[in-house]
N, C-alpha and C positions, 0 to 999 in steps of 0.2 A: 159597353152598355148600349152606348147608338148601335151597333151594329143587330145587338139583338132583341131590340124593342120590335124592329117592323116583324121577326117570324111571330114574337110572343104576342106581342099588341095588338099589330094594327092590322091583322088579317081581318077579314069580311064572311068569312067562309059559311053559307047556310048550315044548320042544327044537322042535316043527313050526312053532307060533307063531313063533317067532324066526327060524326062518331063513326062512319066508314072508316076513314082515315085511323081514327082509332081502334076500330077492333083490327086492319090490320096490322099494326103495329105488334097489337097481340099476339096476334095469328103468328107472327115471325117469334114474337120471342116464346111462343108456344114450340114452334116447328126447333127451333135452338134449345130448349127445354128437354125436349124429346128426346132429340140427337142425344145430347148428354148423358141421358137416362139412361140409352141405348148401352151406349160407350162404357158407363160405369156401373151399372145395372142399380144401381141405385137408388131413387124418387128424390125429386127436388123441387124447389120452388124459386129458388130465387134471380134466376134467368125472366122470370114473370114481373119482379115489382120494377125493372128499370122502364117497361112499358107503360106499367102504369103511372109512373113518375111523369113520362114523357108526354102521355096523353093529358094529365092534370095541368102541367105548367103551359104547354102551349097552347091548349084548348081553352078549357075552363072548367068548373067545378063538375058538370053533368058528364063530361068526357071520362073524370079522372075516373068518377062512378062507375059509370057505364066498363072502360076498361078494366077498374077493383072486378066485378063481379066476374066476369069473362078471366079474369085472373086466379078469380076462388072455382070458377067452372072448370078450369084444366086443369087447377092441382087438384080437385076430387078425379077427374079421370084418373091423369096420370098416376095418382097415387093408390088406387083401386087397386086389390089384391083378390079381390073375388067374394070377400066377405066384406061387412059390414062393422067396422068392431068399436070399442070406443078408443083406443088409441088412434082408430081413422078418424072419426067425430071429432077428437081432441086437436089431432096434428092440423085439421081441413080449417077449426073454429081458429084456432092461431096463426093459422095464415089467414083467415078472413079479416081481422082485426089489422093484420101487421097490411094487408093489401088497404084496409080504408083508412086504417094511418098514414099509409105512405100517400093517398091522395089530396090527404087533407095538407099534409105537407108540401105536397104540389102548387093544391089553391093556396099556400102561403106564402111560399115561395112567387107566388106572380103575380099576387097582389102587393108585398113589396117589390116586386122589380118596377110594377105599375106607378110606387107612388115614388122611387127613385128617378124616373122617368121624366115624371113631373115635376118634381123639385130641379132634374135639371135644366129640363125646358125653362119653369118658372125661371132662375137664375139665367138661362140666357136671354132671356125679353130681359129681363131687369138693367143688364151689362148692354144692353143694343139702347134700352130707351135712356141710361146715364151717358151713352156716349154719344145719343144726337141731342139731349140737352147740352153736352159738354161743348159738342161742334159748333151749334148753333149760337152758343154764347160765346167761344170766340169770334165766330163770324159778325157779332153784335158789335165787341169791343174792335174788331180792325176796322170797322166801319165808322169807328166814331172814330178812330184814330185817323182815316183818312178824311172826316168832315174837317178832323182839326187840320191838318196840315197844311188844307185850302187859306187858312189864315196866319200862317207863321213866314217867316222869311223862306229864300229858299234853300239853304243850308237847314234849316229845321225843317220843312217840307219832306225834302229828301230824308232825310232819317225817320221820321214818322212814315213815309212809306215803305222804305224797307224794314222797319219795324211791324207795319200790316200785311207785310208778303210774310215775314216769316210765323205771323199768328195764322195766316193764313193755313202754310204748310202743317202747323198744327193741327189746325180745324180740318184739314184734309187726310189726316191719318184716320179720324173716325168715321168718313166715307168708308173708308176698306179695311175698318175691323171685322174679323169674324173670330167668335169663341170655335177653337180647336184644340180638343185633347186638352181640357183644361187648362187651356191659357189663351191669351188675344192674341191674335196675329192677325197681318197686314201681308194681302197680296201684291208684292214689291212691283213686278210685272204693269199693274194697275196704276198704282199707286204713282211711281214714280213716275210714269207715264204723264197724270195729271200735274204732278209739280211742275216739271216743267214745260210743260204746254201752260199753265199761268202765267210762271212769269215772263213769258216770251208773250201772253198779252195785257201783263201788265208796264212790262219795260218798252213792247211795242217799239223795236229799234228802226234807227230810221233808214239804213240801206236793208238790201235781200239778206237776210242772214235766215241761213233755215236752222230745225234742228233734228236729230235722229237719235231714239231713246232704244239702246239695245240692252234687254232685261228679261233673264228667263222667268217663266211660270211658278214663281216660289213662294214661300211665305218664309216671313222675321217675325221677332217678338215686336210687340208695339213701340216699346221703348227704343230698341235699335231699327227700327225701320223709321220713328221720328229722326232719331241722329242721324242719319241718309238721307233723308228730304230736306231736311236743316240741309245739310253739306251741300248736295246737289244744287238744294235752291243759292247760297251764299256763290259759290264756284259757277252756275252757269249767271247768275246776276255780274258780277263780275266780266265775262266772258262780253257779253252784252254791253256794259257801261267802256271797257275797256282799248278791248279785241279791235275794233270794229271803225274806227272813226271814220269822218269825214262821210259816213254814207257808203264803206267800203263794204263791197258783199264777203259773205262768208257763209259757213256752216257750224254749227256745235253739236257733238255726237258727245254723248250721254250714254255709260258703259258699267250695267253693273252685274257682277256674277258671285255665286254660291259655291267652288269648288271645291280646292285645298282651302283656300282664304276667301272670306267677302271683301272684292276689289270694285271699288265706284272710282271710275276716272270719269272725267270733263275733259275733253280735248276740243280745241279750237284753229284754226287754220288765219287766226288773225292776227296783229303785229308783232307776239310774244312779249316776253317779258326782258326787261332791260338787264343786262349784268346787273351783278351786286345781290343785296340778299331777298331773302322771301319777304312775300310783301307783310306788311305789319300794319294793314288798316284794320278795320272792326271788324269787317266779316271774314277777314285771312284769321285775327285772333276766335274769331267763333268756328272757326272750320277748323283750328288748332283746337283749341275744348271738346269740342264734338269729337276730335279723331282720340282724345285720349280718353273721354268715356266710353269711345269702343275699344279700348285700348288696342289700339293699331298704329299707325308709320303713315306721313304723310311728305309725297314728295314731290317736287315739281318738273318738269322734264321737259327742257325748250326740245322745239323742235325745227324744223324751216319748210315752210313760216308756222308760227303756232307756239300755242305752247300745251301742253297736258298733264294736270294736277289727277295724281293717283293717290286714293286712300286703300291703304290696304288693313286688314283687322283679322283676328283668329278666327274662323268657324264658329256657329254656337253650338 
């Protein structure tokens, strides 16, 4: 329907443009008309009302006219036998009729595509202005979560702010919503990008630690493109609090693709993870949750030095 609003709608085209354009349209299926006749030696018409279909729906109401009449003009040639009679009068009045029927069905035909058009525009303003109220309200509420934390211990502190990073990542999915093909999606590429450049200035680690977001140019549905921002932001937080002591430099490379499987790894080149089992803090159990509402495999893979958490998930 997007694709064929700008030929139907949104043309500009001057009153002479258009019905040029339309009588040749005629003129072709006049010249196809003909052939035919030639071919079968017998008079027809209806090689004629597809043009005038065609002039009515992408023009407007005066086009479809203009083409009806040019359409009842070549079936009286065409169908001229040398006399005058009334089964010619009869045959020419019935296709005059059937040619401004078919117009009128034209103009009807594009004044509903017009008002489908609009109702889906409307409904996408509608979906864009709910989900910067939506944004913006949780940007409200992480803000008030982190006025409070300035007044709790700092074991509450800390959890109030990783509780505002991750409304955060929330509130950052309806930066890069867009309505496509009737449904919301999140351009991953963007998006993910932004997650974690936050918390790398919201956790502001204190040696060189860089990071590198490699994500192709895709879109996810909203809902699974939040469960990846969650994961990402939970695993490179980590990464950050963990990886890295004493002021010791490093990098985090952030890796996520669209192929057989959607695979987001976190890989870090800092102290890895000690034997024994996976870790079982809160945000290990939220990156376990998250991976089984993508219903996916989460797994963790030392390396030297480093360590690199892979979630992998079926296609959607």
């Amino acid at each position: 329907m997007n694709r064929l609003s700008p030929l139907v709608l949104e043309h500009r085209l001057p009153t002479f443009a258009r019905y040029a354009i339309s009588a040749s349209v005629m003129l072709a299926c006049a010249v196809l008309q003909m052939a035919l006749q030639m071919q079968t030696g017998s008079p027809g018409y209806f090689l004629l009302l597809p043009g005038v279909f065609l002039s009515g729906l992408i023009f407007d109401r005066g086009s479809g006219i203009f083409a009806a009449i040019i359409a009842v003009a070549v079936g009286a040639y065409i169908s001229y036998a040398g006399s005058m009679s009334i089964d010619y009068f009869a045959t020419n009045a019935l296709f005059a009729i059937t040619a401004a029927g078919t117009a009128a069905v034209a103009e009807f035909q594009r004044a509903e595509l017009r008002r489908v058009v609009m109702a889906d525009k409307t409904k996408a303003l509608l979906l864009q202005e709910m989900a910067h109220r939506t944004k913006n309200n949780l940007t409200i509420l992480g803000g008030m979560i982190r006025l409070e934390a300035r007044h709790g211990g700092q074991e509450v502190a800390a959890a109030l702010d990783a509780t505002a990073r991750r409304l955060q990542v929330m509130a950052e999915v309806y930066d890069h919503l867009s309505v496509k093909q009737d449904s919301r999606s999140v351009n991953m590429r963007y998006f993910l990008n932004d997650v974690v450049e936050k918390v790398f200035q919201s956790l502001a680690p204190s040696g060189p630690v860089a990071f590198q977001v490699v994500c192709g140019d895709f879109f996810l549905p909203h809902n699974h493109a939040l469960a990846i921002g969650m994961i990402a932001n939970e695993l490179v937080t980590n990464s950050l609090k963990y990886a890295f002591p004493d002021e010791r430099a490093g990098h985090v490379t952030v890796t996520l693709s669209n192929t057989h499987k959607i695979e987001l790894s976190v890989a870090d080149n800092g102290v890895g993870l000690a034997d024994g089992p996976a870790p079982g803090g809160l945000g290990s159990r939220i990156v376990q949750l998250l991976t089984q509402q993508l219903e996916g495999e989460l797994t963790y893979e030392r390396q030297d030095p480093g360590l690199c958490v892979r979630v992998r998930a079926n296609p959607l």
